[in-house]
C-alpha positions as CSV (number, residue, x, y, z in Angstrom):
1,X,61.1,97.6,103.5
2,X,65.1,97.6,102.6
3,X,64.8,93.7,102.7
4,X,61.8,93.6,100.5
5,X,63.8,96.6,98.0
6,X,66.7,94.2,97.5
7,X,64.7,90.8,97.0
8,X,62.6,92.7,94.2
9,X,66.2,94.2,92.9
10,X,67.8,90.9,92.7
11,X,64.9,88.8,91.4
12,X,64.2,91.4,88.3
13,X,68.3,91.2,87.9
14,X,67.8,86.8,87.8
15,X,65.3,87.1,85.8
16,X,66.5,89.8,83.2
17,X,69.9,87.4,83.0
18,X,67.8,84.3,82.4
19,X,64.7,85.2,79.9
20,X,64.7,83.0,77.3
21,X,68.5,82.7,76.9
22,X,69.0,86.1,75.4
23,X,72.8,87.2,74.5
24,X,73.7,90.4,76.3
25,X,75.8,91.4,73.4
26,X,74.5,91.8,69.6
27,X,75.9,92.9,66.7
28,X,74.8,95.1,63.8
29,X,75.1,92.8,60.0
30,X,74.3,94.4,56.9
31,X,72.7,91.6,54.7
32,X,71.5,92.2,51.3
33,X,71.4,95.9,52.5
34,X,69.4,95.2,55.0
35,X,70.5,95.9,58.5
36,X,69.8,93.2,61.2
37,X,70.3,93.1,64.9
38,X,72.7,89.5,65.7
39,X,72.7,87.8,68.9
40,X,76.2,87.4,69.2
41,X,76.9,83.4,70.1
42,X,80.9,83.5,71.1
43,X,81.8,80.4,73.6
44,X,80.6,76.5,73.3
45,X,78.1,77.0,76.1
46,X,75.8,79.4,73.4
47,X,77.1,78.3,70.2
48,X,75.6,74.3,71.9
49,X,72.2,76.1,72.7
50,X,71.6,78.6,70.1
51,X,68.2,79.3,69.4
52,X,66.7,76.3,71.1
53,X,63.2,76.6,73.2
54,X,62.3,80.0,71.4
55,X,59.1,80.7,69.7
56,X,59.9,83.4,67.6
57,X,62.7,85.6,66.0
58,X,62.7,89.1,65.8
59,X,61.9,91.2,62.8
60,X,65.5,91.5,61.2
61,X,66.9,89.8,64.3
62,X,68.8,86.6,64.6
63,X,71.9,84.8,65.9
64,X,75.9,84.8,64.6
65,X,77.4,82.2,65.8
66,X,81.5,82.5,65.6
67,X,83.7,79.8,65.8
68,X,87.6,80.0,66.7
69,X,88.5,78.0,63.5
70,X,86.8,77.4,60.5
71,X,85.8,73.9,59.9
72,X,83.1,71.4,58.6
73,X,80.5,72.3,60.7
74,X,76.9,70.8,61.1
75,X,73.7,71.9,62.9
76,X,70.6,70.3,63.8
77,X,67.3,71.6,65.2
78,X,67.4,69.9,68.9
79,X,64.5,71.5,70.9
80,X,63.9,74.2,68.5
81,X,60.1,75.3,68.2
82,X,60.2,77.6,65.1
83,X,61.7,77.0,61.5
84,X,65.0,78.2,61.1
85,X,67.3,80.0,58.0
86,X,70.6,79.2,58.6
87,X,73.9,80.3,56.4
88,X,77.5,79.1,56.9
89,X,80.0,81.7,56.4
90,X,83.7,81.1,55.7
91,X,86.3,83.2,57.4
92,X,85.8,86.0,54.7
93,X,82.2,86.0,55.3
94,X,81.5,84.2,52.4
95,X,78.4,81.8,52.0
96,X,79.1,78.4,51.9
97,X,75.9,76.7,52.4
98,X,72.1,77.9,53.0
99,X,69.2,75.7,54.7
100,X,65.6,75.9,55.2
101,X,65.7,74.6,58.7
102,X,62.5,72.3,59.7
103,X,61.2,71.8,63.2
104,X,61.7,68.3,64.4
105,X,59.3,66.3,66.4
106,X,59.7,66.3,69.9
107,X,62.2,63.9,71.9
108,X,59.9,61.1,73.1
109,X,59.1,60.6,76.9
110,X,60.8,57.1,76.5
111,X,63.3,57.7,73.8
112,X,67.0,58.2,75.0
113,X,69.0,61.5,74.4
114,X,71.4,59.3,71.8
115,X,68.2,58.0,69.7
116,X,66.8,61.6,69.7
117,X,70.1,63.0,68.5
118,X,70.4,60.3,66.3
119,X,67.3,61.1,64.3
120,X,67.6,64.5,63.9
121,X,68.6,66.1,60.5
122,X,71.8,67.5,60.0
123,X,72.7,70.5,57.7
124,X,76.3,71.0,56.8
125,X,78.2,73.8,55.5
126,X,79.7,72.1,52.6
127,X,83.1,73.3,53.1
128,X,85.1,75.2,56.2
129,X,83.4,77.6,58.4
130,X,84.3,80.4,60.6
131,X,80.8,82.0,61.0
132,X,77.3,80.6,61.0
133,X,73.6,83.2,60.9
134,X,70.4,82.0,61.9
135,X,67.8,83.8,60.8
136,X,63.8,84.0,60.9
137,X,61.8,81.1,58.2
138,X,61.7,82.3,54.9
139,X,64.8,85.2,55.1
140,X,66.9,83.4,52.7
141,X,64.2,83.3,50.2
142,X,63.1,86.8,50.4
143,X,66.6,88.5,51.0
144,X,67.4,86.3,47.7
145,X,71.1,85.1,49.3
146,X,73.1,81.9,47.7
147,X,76.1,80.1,48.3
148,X,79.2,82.5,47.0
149,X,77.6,85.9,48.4
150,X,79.6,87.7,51.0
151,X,78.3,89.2,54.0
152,X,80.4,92.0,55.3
153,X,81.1,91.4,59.0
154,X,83.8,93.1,61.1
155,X,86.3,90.0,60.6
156,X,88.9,91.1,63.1
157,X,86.7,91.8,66.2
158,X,84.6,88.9,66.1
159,X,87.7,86.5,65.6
160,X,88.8,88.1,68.9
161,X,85.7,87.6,70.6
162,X,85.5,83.6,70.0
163,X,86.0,81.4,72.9
């Protein structure tokens, strides 16, 4: 009975750590006075995977990437099953570039990882970046956001939280 206990314990702990990738931390981001709930993406290991393999977003939910400098950054849509908003912030928290992020079709059973990779389509954030938010298909449009708006974020904790 006790042995049985602990294997259910631990397997609903493996698989509460595991589902779908999900960020144990989030963040609260007023955008166009709107409030959404950020999956905070802090260290290489999450900013790398992202949103990849999901097949959905949340209503006002998301991903904020932060970065430890700000730089020319690019993302692509490598295994991603859902379009994608995306918006480069500065280290103010400024826009610097928006995208309507497309699905791509699938790597190919005999295509390399380097030829998949290599066909994918980048979008850049046209200038240094601190911060980038991914958002559901269609936010950018309907929240009505453009290069030069600021997003207020709490600058000085997330910079301390980058890995």
């Amino acid at each position: 009975m006790v042995t049985r206990l602990i294997a259910t314990l631990l397997t609903s702990i493996f698989a509460l750590g595991c589902a779908n990738n999900v960020s144990q931390h989030s963040v609260q981001v007023t955008i166009a006075e709107e409030i959404f709930t950020l999956e905070l993406s802090t260290d290489t290991p999450s900013r790398i995977h992202g949103l990849m393999e999901r097949t959905s977003i949340p209503d006002h939910g998301g991903m904020l990437f932060v970065f430890i400098d700000a730089e020319q950054r690019s993302f692509w849509m490598a295994n991603c099953f859902i379009n994608i908003d995306l918006l480069f912030l500065d280290s103010r928290g400024t826009i610097t570039a928006t995208h309507a992020m497309k699905v791509e079709p699938p790597k190919l059973e005999e295509e390399s990882q380097w030829l998949y990779e290599g066909r994918l389509k980048h979008y850049y954030s046209n200038g240094p970046a601190r911060f980038a938010i991914e958002l559901e298909e269609g936010e950018i449009q309907r929240l009505k956001l453009h290069v030069n708006d600021r997003i207020p974020l709490d600058l000085n904790n997330l910079r301390d939280l980058a890995r």
